[in-house]
N, C-alpha and C positions, 0 to 999 in steps of 0.2 A: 517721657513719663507716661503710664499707663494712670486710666481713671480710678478711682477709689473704687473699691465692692460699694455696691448699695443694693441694697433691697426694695423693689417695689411694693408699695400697700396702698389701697384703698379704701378707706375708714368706711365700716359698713356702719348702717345707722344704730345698730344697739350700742357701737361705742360713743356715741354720740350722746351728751349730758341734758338737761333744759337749757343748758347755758347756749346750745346751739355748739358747742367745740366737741373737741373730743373727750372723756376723764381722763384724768392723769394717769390713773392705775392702767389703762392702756398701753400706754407707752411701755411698760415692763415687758408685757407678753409683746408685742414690737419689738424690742431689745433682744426676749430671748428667739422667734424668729428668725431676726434677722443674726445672731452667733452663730445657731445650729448653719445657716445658709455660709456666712462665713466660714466657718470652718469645711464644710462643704468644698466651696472656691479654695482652699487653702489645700482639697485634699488629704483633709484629716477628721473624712467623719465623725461622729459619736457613735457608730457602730463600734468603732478600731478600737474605742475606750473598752469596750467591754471586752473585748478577744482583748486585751492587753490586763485585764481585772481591774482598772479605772474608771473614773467618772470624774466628773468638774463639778461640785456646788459656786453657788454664788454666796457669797459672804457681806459683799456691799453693794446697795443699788444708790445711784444720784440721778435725779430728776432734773432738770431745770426749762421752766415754760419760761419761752421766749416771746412768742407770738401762737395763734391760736388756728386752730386745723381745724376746719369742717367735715362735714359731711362729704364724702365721694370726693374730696381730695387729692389729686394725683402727690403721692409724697414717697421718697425715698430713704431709707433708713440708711445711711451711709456707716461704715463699722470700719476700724482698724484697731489694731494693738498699740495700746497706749503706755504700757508697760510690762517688763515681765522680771521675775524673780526665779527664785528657785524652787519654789511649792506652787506658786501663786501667777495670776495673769491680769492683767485691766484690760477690755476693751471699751474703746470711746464708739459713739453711736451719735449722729447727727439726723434729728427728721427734716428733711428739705421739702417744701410745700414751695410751688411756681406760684407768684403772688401777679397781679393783675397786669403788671408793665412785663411780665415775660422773665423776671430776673427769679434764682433760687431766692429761698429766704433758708435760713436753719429758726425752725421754730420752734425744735427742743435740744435741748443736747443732754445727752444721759452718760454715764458711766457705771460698769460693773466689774465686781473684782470675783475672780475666778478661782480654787483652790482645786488640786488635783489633791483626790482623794481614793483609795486603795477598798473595790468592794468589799473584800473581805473584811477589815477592821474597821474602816470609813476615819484610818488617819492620813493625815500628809502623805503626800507622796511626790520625787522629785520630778517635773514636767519633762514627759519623755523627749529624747532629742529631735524626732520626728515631728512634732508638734514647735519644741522650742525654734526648728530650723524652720519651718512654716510662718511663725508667728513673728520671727524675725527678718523676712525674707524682703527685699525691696519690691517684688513683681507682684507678688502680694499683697502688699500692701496699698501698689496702687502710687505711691509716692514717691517721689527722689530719696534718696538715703538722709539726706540733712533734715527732709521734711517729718519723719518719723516719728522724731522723739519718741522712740525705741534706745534707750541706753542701757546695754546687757549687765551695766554696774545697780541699775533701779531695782529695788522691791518693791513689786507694787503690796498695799498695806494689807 
């Protein structure tokens, strides 16, 4: 089994709240960072979207703080596909912060829903096979085939 994608970040201090943590609203632009980078590692830039007349919006974001990320933080955005449909894609995102005994923590975990969308009209459009064999792929993802929960029967919503 190969490691998961993660992306490294380092919370510069303007994300940084009074609260002494990170804001929440953070973690999105993390999220989208860390796709673009994904998809990257996946070998299916967001350049190819456009030479193909594509684009991906996002349709749905989920937040959930677990535990709390400081300042200069060493943390990792960890990203795989959590589902995928026929127009539509989920990726899940875990931000991993090294807590004081050495162990990971996940101290957010976020999810976004992805729609491929056609520039010219900005409707639906089916997720090229290029992409769907990417986002399905086990070496990709990083995970043994069980561990995916990638089921090619799921819409993501």
């Amino acid at each position: 089994m190969t490691q998961p994608f993660s992306l490294g970040i380092v919370p510069r201090y303007a994300e940084v709240d009074q609260q002494g943590v990170v804001f929440n609203g953070h973690y999105l632009t993390w999220f989208d960072e860390a796709s673009t980078a994904f998809l990257d590692h996946l070998g299916v830039p967001l350049t190819d979207f456009t030479d193909w007349g594509l684009d991906v919006q996002v349709v749905h974001a989920e937040i959930d703080f677990l535990a709390p990320v400081r300042w200069r933080d060493g943390v990792r955005v960890e990203t795989r596909c959590a589902s995928i449909g026929t127009t539509s894609f989920a990726l899940q995102f875990d931000v991993q912060r090294r807590d004081a005994d050495g162990a990971d923590v996940i101290a957010v975990s976020g999810r976004n829903v992805y729609v491929v969308v056609s520039t010219d009209d900005w409707a639906k459009r089916e997720i090229p096979a290029r992409l769907r064999t990417a986002l399905t792929s086990v070496a990709g993802q990083g995970r043994n085939a069980r561990d995916t929960g990638i089921d090619e029967g799921t819409v993501a919503p």
